[in-house]
C-alpha positions as CSV (number, residue, x, y, z in Angstrom):
1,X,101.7,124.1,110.9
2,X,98.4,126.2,110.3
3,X,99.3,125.5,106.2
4,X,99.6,122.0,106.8
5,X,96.5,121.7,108.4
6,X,94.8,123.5,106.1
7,X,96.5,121.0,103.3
8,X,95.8,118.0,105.0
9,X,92.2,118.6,105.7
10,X,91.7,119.5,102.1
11,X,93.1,116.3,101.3
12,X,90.9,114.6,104.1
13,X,88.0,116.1,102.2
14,X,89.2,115.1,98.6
15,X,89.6,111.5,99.6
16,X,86.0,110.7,101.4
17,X,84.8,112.2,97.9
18,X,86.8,109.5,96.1
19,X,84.3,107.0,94.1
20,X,87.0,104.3,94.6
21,X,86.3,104.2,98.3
22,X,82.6,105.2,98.0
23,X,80.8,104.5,94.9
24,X,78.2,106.9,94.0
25,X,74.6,106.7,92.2
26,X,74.5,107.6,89.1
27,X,72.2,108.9,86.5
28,X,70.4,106.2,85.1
29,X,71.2,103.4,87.1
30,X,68.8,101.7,89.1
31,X,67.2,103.6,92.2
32,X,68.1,100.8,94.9
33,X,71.7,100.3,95.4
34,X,71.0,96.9,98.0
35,X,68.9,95.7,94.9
36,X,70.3,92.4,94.1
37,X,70.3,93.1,90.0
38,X,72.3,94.7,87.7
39,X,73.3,97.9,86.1
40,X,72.5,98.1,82.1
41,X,75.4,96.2,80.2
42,X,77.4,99.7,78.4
43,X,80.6,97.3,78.3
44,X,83.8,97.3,79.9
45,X,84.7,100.6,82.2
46,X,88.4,101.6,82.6
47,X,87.8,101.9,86.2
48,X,85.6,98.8,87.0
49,X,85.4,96.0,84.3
50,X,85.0,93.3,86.6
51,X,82.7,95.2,88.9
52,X,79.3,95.4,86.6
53,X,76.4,94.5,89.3
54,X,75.1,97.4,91.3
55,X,77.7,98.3,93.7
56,X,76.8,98.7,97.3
57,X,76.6,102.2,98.8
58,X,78.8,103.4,101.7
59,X,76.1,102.7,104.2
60,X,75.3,99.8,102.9
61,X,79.2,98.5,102.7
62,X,80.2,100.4,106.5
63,X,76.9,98.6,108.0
64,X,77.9,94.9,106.6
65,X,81.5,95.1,107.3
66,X,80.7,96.5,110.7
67,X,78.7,93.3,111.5
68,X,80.9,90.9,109.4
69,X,84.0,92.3,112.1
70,X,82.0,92.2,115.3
71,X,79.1,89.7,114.7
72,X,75.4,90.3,115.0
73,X,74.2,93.8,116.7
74,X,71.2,95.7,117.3
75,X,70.2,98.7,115.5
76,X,71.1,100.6,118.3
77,X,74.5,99.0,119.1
78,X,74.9,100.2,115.3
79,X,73.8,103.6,116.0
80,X,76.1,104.2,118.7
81,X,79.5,102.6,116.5
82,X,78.8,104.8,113.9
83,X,77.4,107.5,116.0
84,X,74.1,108.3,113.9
85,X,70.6,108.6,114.9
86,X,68.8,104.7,116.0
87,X,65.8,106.2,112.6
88,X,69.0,106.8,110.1
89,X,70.2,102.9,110.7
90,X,66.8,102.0,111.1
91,X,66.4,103.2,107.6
92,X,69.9,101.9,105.8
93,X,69.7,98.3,108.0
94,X,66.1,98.4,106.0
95,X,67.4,98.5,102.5
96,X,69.8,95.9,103.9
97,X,66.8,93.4,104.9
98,X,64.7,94.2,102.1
99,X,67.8,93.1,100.0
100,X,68.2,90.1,101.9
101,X,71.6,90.9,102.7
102,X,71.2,91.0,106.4
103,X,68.1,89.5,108.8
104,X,67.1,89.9,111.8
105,X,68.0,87.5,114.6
106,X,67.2,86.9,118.2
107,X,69.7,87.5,120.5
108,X,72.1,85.1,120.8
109,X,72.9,86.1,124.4
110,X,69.0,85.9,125.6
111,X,68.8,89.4,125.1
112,X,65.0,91.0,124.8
113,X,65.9,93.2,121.5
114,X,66.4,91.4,117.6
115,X,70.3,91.5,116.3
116,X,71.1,91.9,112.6
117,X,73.5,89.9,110.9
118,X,75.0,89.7,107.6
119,X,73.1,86.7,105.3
120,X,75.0,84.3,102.8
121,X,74.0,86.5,100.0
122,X,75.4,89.7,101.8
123,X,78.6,87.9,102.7
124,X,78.7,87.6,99.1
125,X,78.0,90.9,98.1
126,X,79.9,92.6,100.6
127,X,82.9,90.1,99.5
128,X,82.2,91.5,96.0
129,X,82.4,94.6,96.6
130,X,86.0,94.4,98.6
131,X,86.9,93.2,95.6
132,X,85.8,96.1,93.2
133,X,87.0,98.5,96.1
134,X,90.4,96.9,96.5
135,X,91.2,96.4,91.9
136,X,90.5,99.7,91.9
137,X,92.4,101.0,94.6
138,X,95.1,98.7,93.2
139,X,95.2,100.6,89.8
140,X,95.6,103.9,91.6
141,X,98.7,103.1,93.6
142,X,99.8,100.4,90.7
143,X,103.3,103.4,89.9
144,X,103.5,103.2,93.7
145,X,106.0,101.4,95.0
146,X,105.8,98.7,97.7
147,X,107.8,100.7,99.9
148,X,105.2,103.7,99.4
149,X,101.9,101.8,99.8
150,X,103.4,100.1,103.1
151,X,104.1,103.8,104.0
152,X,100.4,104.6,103.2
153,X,99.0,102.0,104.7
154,X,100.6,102.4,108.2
155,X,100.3,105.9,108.3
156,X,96.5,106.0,107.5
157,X,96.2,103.1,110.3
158,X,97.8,105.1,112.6
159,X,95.4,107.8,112.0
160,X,92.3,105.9,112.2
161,X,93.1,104.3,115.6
162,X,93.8,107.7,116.7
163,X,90.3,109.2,115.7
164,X,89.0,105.9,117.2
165,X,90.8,106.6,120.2
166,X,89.8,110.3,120.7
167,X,86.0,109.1,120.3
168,X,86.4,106.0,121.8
169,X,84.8,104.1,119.5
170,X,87.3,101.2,118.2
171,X,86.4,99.5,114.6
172,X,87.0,95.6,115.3
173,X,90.7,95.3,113.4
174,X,92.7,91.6,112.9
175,X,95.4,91.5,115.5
176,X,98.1,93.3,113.4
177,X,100.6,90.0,113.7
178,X,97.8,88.4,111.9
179,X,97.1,90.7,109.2
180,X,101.1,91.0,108.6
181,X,101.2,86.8,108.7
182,X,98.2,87.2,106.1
183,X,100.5,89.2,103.8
């Protein structure tokens, strides 16, 4: 089992690395990934061809899909789902607002503290970007078959809920009857 382990947390490592599931800055392209513009024209990627505008960083993607799941949140409701420091969001919700992909809100409950929520525009980009995320993941399982991705798909979910479990920190998920109906 200690071989395993050792396998599996290598391949653990290897995937969070993947640029398919978290799109890197590169040399050359524009400083800002919330910036609303786009990279240099160089033509059509392999990976990407349909995916040419600035593509949002992991934070940026994790904090909008966070508050697209659960609906507005503070900055420190955000801290403690993703278990960082209240400055670190403080810092990736403020590319998000400078952006305009998210604004502050009051509470909707009559709380005392502002909420964030996703704007139009960062419904739009964050849509965009599932889209870029999912065609490309599609092209690396495309010699899977249907049988294997299913495979995939439940055992990965079965991980996740587990690490959510253990930390008791649960992501907001579609009922599974309603994600399976959605198929």
């Amino acid at each position: 089992m200690d071989r395993r382990l050792e396998r599996l947390e290598r391949e653990l490592m290897l995937v969070a690395r993947c640029s398919v599931l978290t799109p890197r800055e590169r040399k050359g392209q524009a400083t800002d990934p919330q910036a609303p513009t786009t990279q240099p024209d160089t033509g059509p990627s392999p990976r990407t061809e349909s995916c040419t505008s600035i593509r949002l960083d992991r934070s940026g993607y994790l904090l909008l899909s966070r508050l697209d799941a659960e609906g507005a949140m503070t900055i420190g409701q955000l801290a403690d789902a993703f278990q960082l420091d209240v400055s670190t969001v403080n810092r990736q919700t403020g590319a998000l607002l400078r952006a305009g992909l998210a604004e502050r809100i009051p509470d909707p409950e009559g709380g005392l503290a502002r909420k964030l929520r996703v704007t139009p525009q960062g419904a739009d980009r964050m849509a965009a970007e599932r889209t870029c995320r999912q065609t490309d993941l599609s092209r690396l399982l495309e010699k899977w078959t249907p049988e294997d991705v299913a495979r995939f798909e439940d055992v990965l979910t079965r991980f996740n809920r587990e690490v959510e479990r253990q930390e008791g920190r649960a992501w907001p998920r579609e009922t599974d009857e309603a994600a399976r109906t959605a198929e």
